[in-house]
VMD Tcl script that draws the C-alpha trace (Angstrom):
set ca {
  {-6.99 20.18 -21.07}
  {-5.86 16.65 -22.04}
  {-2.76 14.94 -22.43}
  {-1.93 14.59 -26.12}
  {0.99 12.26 -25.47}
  {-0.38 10.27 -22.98}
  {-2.77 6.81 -24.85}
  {-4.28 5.55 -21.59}
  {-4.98 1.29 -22.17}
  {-5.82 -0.21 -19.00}
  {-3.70 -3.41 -18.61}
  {-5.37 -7.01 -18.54}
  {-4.28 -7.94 -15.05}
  {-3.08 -6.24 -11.82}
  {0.58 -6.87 -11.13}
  {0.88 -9.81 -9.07}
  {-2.64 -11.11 -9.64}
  {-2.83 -15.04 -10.47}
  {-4.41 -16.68 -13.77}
  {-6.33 -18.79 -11.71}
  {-6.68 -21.12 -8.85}
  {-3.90 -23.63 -8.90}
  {-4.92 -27.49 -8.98}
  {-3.64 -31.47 -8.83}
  {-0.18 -31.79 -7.66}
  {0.86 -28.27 -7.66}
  {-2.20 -27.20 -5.37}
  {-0.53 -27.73 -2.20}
  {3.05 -26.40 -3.49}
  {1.55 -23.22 -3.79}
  {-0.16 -23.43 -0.61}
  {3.58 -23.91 0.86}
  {4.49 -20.75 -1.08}
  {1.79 -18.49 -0.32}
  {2.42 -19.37 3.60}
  {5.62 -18.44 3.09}
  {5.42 -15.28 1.30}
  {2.55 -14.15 4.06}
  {5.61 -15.45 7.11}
  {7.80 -13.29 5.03}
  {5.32 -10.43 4.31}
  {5.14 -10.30 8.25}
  {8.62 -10.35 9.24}
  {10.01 -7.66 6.76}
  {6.66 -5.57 7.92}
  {8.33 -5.74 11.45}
  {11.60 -4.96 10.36}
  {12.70 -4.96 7.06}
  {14.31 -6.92 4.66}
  {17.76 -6.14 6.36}
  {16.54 -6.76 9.87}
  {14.11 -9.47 9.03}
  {16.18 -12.87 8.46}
  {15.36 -15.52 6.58}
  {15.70 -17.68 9.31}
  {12.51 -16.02 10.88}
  {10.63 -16.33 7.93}
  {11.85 -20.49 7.92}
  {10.44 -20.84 11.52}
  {7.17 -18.91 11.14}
  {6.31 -22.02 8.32}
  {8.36 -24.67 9.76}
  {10.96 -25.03 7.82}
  {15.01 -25.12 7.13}
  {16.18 -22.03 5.18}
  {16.99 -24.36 2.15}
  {13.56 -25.47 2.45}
  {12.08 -21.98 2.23}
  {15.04 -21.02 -0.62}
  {13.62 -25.00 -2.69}
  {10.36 -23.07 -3.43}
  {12.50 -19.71 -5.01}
  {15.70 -20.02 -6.89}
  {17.31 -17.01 -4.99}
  {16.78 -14.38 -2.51}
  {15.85 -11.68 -5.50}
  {12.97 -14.27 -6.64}
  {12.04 -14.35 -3.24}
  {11.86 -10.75 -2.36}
  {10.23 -10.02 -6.21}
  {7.86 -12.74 -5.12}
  {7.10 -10.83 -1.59}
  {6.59 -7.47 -3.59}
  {3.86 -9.36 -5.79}
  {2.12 -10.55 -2.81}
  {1.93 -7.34 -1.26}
  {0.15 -6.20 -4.75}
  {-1.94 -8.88 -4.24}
  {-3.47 -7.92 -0.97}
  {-3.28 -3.90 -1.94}
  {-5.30 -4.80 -4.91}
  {-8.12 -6.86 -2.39}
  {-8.66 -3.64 -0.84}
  {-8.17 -1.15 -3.94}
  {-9.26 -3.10 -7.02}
  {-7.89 0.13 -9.26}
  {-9.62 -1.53 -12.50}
  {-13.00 -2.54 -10.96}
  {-14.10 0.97 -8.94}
  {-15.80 4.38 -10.20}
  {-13.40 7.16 -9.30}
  {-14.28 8.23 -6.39}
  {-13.83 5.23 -4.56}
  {-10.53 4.17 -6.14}
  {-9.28 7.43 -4.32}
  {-11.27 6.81 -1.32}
  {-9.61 3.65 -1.21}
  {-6.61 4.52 -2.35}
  {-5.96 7.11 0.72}
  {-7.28 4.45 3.18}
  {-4.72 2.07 1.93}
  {-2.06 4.42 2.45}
  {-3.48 4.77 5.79}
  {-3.03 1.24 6.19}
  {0.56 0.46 4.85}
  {1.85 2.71 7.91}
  {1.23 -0.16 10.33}
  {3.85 -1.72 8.18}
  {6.88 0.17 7.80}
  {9.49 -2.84 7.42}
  {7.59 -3.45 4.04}
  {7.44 0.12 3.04}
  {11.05 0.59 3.56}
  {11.62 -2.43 0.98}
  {9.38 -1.09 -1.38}
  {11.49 2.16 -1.60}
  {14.48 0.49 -1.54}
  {14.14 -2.13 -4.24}
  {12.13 0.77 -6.18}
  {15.31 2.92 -6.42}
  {17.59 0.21 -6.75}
  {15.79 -1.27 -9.45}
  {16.25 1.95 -11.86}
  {19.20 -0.39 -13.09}
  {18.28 -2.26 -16.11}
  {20.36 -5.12 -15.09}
  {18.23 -4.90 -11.37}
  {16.58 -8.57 -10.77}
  {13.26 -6.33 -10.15}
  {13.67 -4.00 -13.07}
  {10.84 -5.14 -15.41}
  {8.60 -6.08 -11.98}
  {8.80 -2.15 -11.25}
  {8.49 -1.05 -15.09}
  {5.43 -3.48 -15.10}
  {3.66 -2.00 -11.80}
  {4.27 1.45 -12.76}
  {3.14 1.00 -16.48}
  {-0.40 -0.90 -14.43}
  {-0.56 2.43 -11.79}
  {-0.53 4.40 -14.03}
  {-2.84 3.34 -16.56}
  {-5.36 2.51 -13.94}
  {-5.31 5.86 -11.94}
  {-5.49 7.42 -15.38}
  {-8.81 5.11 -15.92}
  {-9.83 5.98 -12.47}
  {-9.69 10.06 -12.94}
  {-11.08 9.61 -16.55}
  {-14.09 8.64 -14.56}
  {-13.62 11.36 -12.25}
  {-13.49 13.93 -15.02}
  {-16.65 12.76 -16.62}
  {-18.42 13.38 -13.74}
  {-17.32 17.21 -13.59}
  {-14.46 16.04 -10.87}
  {-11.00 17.37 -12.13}
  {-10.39 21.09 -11.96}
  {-9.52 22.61 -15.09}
  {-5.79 22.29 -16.52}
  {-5.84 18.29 -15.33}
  {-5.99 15.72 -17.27}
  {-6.64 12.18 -16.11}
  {-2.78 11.37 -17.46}
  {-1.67 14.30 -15.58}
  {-3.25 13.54 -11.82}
  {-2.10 9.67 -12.42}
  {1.23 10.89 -12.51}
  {1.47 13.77 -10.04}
  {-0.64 11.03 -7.44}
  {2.23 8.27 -8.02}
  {5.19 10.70 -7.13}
  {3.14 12.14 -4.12}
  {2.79 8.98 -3.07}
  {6.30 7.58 -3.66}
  {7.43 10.79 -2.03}
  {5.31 10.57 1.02}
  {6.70 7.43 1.46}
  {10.46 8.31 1.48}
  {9.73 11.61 3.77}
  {7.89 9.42 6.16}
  {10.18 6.89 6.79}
  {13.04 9.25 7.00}
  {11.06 11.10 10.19}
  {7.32 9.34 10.73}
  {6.07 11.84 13.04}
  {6.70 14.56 10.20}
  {3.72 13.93 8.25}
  {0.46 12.18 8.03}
  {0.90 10.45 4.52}
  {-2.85 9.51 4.51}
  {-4.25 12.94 5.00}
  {-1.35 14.75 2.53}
  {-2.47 12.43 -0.29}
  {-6.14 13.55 0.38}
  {-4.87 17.03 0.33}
  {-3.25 16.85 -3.02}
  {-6.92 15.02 -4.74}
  {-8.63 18.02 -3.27}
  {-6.25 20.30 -4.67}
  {-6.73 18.16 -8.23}
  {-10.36 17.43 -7.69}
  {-13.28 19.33 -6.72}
  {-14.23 16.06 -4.45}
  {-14.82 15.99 -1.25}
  {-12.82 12.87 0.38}
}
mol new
graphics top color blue
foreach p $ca { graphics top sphere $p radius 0.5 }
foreach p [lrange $ca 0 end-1] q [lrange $ca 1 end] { graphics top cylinder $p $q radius 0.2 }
display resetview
């Protein structure tokens, strides 16, 4: 069955993902900003954006909190900033775009095996995903952007899958991107609540073997 209304176009860049390797004067700007984003990626892993201060982030680089705030106009381009980052490094270890099917959802439950060593930045992941449903949200087209990439790319990804035989019959490619991104997303929000509730890596393997005849 496919998915009439559904065009699958895989996008021309991962969310977050640079243009290149920055170089002359602005080479060691960026160096200042990536250190900061990792110091910040570290401290709202531990506990959050509400419980991890600014101030911590500052010290971790070695720097005054209007230092840290020079190299972002405001705390939203900061935390949008932070968000990208994290896309960064999930797309180092899932590279959506580049795999065949079967290990884009290998990957893809190992990395949700992963992100529960780091709850802080789970928890602001779901919260600036629901608060940016508001069009006037400072991470409104960041979200619109990563969903329109996860999708397209999981649709690319079970495309491959259903070439090979994968999908069981009634599921399109469109139709498992979806249903994976609101397990996921789901997962996420149920684990937080209660973390001893669920294992989100081995539900999300669950549901591909329920969509799948794969054996993950």
């Amino acid at each position: 069955m496919t998915d009439a209304a559904t065009t699958v176009q895989e996008p021309a860049r991962a969310p977050g993902r640079g243009r290149g390797r920055p170089r002359g004067s602005y080479a060691k700007s960026e160096e200042t900003r990536a250190a900061i984003l990792d110091a910040a990626l570290e401290v709202f892993g531990q506990g959050g954006f509400r419980g991890g201060a600014l101030r911590a982030v500052a010290e971790r680089v070695g720097m005054s909190e209007a230092g840290l705030l020079h190299h972002f106009k405001n705390k939203s381009a900061l935390l949008i900033a932070v968000l990208e980052r994290r896309d960064e490094l999930s797309y180092s270890r899932v590279p959506l775009d580049q795999l065949d099917g079967v290990a884009a959802l290998r990957r893809l439950v190992a990395l949700v095996a992963y992100n529960t060593t780091k709850p802080g930045v789970v928890d602001l992941f779901c919260t600036l995903s629901a608060e940016a449903t508001s069009p006037d949200h400072p991470a409104h087209a960041y979200f619109q952007n990563r969903y329109e990439w996860t999708r397209n790319s999981l649709a690319v990804a079970f495309g491959k899958v259903e070439a090979g035989g994968g999908l069981r019959p009634g599921v399109s490619p469109a139709i498992a991107a979806r249903g994976t991104i609101a397990m996921m997303d789901g997962l996420q929000v149920q684990w937080l609540m209660d973390r001893s509730s669920l294992n989100m890596a081995e539900e999300l393997r669950r549901y591909f073997r329920q969509i799948s005849t794969l054996d993950l």
